[in-house]
C-alpha positions in Angstrom: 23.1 6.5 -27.0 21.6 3.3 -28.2 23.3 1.6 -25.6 20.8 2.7 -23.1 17.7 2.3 -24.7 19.0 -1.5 -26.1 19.8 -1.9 -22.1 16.5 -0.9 -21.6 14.8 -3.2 -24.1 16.3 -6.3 -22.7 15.8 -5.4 -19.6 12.0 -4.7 -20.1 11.9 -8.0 -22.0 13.8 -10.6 -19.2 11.8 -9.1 -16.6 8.5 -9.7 -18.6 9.6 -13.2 -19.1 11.0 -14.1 -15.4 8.7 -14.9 -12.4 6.6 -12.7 -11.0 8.4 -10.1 -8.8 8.8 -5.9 -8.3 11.2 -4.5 -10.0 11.3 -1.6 -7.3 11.5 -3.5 -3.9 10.9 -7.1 -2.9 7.8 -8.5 -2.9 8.7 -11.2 0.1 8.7 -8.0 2.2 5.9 -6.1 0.8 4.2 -4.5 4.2 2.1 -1.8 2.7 -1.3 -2.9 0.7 0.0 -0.7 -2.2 2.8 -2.8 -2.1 1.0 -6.0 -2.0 -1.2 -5.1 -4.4 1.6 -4.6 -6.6 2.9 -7.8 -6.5 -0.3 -9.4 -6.5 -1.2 -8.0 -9.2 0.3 -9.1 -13.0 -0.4 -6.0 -14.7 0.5 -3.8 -11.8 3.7 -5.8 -11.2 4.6 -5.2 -15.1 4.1 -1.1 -14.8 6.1 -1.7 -11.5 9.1 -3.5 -13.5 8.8 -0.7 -15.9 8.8 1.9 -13.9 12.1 0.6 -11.7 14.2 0.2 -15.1 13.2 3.7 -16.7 14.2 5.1 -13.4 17.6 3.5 -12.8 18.5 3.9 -16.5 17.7 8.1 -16.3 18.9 8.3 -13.0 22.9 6.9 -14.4 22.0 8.9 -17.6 21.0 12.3 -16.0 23.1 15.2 -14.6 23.5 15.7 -10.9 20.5 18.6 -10.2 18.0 16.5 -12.9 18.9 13.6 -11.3 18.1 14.9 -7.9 14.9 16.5 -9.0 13.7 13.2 -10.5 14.6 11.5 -7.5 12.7 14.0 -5.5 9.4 13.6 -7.8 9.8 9.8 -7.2 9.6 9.9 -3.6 6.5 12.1 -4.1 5.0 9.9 -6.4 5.8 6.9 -3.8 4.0 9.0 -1.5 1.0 9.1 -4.0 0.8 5.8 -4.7 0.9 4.3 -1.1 -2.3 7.0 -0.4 -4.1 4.6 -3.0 -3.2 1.8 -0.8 -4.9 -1.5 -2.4 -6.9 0.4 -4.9 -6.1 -1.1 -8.6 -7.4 1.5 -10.6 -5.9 4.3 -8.2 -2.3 2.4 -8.9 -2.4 1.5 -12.4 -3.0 5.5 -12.9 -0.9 6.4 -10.8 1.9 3.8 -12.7 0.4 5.4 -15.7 1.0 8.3 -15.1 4.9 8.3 -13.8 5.7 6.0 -16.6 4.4 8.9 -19.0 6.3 11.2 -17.5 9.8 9.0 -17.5 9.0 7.9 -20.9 9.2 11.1 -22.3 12.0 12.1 -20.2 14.2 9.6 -21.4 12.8 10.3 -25.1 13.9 13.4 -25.1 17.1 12.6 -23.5 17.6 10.6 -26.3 16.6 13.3 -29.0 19.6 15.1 -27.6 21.6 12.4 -28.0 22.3 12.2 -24.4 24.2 16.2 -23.7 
C-alpha cells in the first residue's frame, strides 16, 4: 500500500516543480474559460495537478462499480466547474472541494490497506 501513496508523493512533488501545465488536459488546447483560467492561473493549475494524480491513482486502485461511480462524480463535477467558467474563487472551491472528497477517499482506502 505504500507504493501508491509514495507514487503519489513524487508525483505531487515533480509536477509542482516542472513548468506550468494541467495535469488533467492540455493547456495548448484549453477552449473553455474554466479551462483557461486553470492554466492561467498558478494556484488553480496546482489543485488541477492535484486533482488529475489523486484521480488516476484511485481510479487503478479502486474496484470496478467504485471506480465507475467516481468516474461518474467526476464528470459531474467537470460539469460544475465549467458552469464557473473564469471565476477564480468559484474554481478554487470547486477544486477544494473534489480534492476533499478524493483525499479522504484514498485515506480511507489506505486505512484498509487497500481490500
Amino acid at each position: 500500500m505504500r507504493a501508491p501513496i509514495l507514487a503519489l508523493a513524487l508525483a505531487l512533488s515533480l509536477a509542482a516543480a516542472g513548468p506550468a501545465a494541467a495535469a488533467s488536459f492540455p493547456c495548448a488546447k484549453a477552449e473553455t474559460p474554466d479551462e483557461r483560467a486553470v492554466c492561467d492561473t498558478r494556484a488553480l493549475n496546482d489543485l488541477d495537478v492535484e486533482m488529475g494524480v489523486r484521480f488516476d491513482i484511485l481510479k487503478d486502485l479502486l474496484p470496478m462499480g467504485n471506480r465507475t461511480k467516481m468516474q461518474d462524480d467526476q464528470e459531474t463535477w467537470l460539469t460544475d466547474r465549467r458552469a464557473c467558467g473564469a471565476d477564480v474563487a468559484c474554481l478554487t472551491a470547486a477544486y477544494e472541494s473534489r480534492l476533499k472528497i478524493l483525499r479522504s477517499v484514498l485515506s480511507e482506502f489506505a486505512k484498509q490497506g487497500g481490500q
